[in-house]
C-alpha positions, -999 to 999 in steps of 0.1 A, spaced: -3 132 -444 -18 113 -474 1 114 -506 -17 119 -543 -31 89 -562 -20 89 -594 -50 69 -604 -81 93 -592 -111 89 -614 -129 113 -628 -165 116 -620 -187 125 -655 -203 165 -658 -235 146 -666 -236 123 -631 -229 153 -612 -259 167 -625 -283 139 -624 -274 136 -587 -287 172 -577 -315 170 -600 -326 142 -583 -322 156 -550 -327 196 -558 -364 188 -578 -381 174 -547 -365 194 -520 -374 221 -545 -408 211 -543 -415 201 -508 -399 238 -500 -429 252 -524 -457 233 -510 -440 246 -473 -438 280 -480 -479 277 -496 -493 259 -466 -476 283 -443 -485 315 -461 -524 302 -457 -515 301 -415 -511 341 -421 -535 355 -443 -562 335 -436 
């Protein structure tokens, strides 16, 4: 069983979302250019 730290930092709002913007906005895109080259395999 761990016990609480009294000390536990606080991680900023603004970090948080830097983080998954820089993750989210190319995984975003890659996803995009997926589902385009794909959709040319089925209609031709």
């Amino acid at each position: 069983m761990t016990t609480p730290n009294p000390e536990q930092t606080h991680t900023p709002v603004a970090m948080i979302v830097l983080a998954w913007a820089l993750v989210g906005i190319p995984l975003l895109y890659g996803l995009i250019q997926t589902i385009r080259a794909a959709s040319t395999l089925f209609t031709g």
